[in-house]
N, C-alpha and C positions, 0 to 999 in steps of 0.2 A: 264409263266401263265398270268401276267398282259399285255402282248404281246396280249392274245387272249380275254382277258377282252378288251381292248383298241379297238382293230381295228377290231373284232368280234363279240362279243357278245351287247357291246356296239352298236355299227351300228344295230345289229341286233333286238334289242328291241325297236330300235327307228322308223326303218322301219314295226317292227310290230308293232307300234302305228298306224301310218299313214294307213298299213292293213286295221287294227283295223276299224278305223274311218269313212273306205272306205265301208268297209264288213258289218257294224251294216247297214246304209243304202239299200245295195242290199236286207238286209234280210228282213228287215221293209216294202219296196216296196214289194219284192214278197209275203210277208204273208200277208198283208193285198189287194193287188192290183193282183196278182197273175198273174204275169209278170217278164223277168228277164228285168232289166232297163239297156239297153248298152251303153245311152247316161250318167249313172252315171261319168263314169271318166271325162266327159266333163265339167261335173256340180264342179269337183275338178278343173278342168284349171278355168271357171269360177270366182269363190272362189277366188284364187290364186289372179289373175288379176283384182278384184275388192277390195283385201286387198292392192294391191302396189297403186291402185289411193290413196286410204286412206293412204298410208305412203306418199306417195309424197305432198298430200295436209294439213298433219295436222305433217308431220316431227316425228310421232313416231316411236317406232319399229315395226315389225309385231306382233308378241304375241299381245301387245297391241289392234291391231286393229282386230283380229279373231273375237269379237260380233259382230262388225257393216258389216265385211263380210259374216258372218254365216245369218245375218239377211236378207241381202240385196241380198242374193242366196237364202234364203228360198221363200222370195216372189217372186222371177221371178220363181222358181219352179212350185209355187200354181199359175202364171199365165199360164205359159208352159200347166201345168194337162189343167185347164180350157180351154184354146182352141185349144188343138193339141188332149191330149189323153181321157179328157172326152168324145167328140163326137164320139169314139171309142170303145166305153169301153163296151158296149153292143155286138160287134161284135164276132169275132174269137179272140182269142189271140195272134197268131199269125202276127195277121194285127196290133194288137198296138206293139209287138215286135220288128215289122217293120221298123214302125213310129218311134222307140226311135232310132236307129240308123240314119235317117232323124234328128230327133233333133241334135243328137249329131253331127251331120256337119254343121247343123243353128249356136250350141252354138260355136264351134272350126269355122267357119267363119267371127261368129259375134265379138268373142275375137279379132283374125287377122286384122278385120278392126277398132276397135276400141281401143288397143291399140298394132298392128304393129304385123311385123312379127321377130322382132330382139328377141334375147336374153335378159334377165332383169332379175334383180338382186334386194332384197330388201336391199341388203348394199352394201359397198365395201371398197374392203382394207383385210388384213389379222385377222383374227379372233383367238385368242391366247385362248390355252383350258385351262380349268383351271387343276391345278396337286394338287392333293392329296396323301398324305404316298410317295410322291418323284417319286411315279413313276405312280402313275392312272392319267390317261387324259380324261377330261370328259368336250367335248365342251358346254361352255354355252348354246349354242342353245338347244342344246339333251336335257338339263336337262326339260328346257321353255316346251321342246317339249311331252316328256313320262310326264309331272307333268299334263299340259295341257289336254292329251288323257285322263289321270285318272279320273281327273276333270269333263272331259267332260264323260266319262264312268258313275261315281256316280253321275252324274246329272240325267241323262237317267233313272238310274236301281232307283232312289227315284222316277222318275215319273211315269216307268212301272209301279212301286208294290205300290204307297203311292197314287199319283192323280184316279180323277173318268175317265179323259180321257185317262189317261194310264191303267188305268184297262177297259175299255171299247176296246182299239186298241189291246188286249192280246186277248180278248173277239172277237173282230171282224177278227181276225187272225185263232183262234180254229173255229169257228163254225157261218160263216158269219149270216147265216138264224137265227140259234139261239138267238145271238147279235140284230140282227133287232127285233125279235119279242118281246124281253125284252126293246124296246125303247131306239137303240142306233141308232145314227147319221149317217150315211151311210156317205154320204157327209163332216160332220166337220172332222168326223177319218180320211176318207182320206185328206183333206187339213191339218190334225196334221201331218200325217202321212209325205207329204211332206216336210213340216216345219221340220221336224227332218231329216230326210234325206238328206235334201240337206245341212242342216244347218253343219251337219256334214261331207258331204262331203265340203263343201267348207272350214272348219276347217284341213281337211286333205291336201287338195292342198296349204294351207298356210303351212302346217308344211312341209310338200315336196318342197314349194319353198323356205320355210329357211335351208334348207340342201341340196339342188345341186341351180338350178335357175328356172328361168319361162319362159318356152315355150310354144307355141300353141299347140303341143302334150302331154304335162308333163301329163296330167291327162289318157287321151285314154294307152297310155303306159302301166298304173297301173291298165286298165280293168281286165286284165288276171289273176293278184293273187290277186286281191278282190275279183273275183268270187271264183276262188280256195279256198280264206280263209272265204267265204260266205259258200261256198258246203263242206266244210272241217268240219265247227262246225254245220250244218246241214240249212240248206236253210229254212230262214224262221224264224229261232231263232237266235234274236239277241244275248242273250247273251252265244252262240257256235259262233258267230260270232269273238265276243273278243279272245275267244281262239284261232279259227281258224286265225283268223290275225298273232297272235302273236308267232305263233306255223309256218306261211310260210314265216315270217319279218326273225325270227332266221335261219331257216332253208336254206333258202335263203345264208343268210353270213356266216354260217358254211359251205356252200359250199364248196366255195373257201376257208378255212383253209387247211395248208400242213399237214392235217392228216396221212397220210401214207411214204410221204418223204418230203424235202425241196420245192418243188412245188407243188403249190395248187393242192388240190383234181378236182375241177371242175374252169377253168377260168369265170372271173367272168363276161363274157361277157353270161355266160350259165346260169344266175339266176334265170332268166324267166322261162329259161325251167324246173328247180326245183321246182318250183310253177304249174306246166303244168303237171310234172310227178306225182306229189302228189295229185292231183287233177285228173287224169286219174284211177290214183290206188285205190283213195278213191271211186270213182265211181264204180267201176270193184268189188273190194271188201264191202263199205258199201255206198252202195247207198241213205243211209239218213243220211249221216253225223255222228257224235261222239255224236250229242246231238239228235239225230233222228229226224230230219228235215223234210221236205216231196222231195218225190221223183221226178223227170222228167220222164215223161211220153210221 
């Protein structure tokens, strides 16, 4: 039992953190900007890559430094809107859909050339887990990492439901025209809108770099079951978004558990594709998600 606490479910919550983190973004762009954004996973490599300059120049750990890279990707976000997708945003949707795949090979080129195309690491050396009752092993890192998403979850859900401009972005998500005519902000929701989005993707690409390493793919990678745990808690609603994260993070490393005999159920080279089937199924069968999201049309 603690076999599949340890190297199963454990993994698996912490990968649906990072989901998590990934998926509230995708849903936030689509409902208030009504686009799916493919250059999101790039904005996590981003993140990633602008937290290890900050370990490297101020010597802390990552956790540490996730505000000043949540910050410093939120603004290049709200620059990106301002002169790539606002001057599109009238058009087709289609054509800014486009364009975010375009970004997403500016952002994965412009990492590459500024900091390389090697493997990187925020630490090194062997990382010892800690053990509790003698036998649970729970890497410090994980802990930093699911307390973090929490954190950053109850931060989010007091500003959706407590602030004016969180209730104005709920507001301009239901019912754009309506929101306008009541005098809201067309403009500042969406650069909040950004500002959250990216802030929390680049919080996710830091916690996925403190559990495997950082490459110039590490984000594009995790396109596939962010969207899945986007369209899984329904597109649109961030918080079906949390579930849906957390709901393809697990589901994922149960995979590979030796359910049925001593060799895993699925290798875990097939994870992806559990993220890909769930998200096919969820389609086929409920086309708005578990929290009724809006549909593709």
């Amino acid at each position: 039992m603690l076999e599949f606490v340890n190297f199963y479910l454990i993994p698996g919550l912490v990968l649906g953190s990072i989901y998590t983190l990934g998926a509230i973004g995708v849903s936030l762009l689509f409902g208030i900007l009504r686009f799916a954004h493919f250059a999101h996973g790039d904005m996590m490599t981003l993140g990633a890559y602008i937290a290890l300059s900050f370990v490297i120049v101020s010597g802390w750990p990552a956790i540490a430094v996730v505000p000043f890279a949540m910050a410093a990707t939120a603004a290049i976000a709200v620059g990106i809107d301002h002169f790539f997708y606002r001057p599109l945003r009238k058009g087709r949707t289609i054509v800014i859909v486009i364009a975010s795949f375009g970004i997403a090979l500016m952002i994965r080129s412009a990492v590459q050339f500024f900091w390389g195309v090697q493997i990187e690491s925020y630490q090194t050396g062997i990382q010892r887990p800690l053990i509790f009752f003698d036998s649970l092993r729970i890497a410090e890192r994980h802990i930093y990492m699911v307390v973090g998403a929490i954190v950053l979850v109850a931060m989010l859900h007091l500003f959706l439901s407590r602030t004016r401009t969180g209730k104005a972005m709920r507001a301009m998500s239901d019912n754009p025209s309506l929101a306008a005519i009541t005098g809201v902000s067309h403009t500042q929701i969406i650069a909040w809108t950004w500002v959250i989005g990216a802030g929390l993707a680049a919080a996710a690409g830091v916690f996925l770099g403190m559990d495997t390493q950082l490459t110039g793919t590490m984000g594009w990678n995790l396109l596939l079951p962010v969207f899945a745990a986007a369209i899984l808690g329904g597109i649109g609603k961030p918080y079906g978004a949390i579930a849906g994260g957390m709901v393809i993070g697990v589901a994922e490393e149960l995979s590979s558990y030796p359910w049925l005999s001593d060799a895993p159920l699925l290798a875990p080279s097939y994870k992806t594709g559990v993220a890909f089937a769930i998200m096919v199924a969820l389609l086929i069968w409920r086309p708005a998600g578990l929290f009724s999201g809006r549909v593709f049309r």
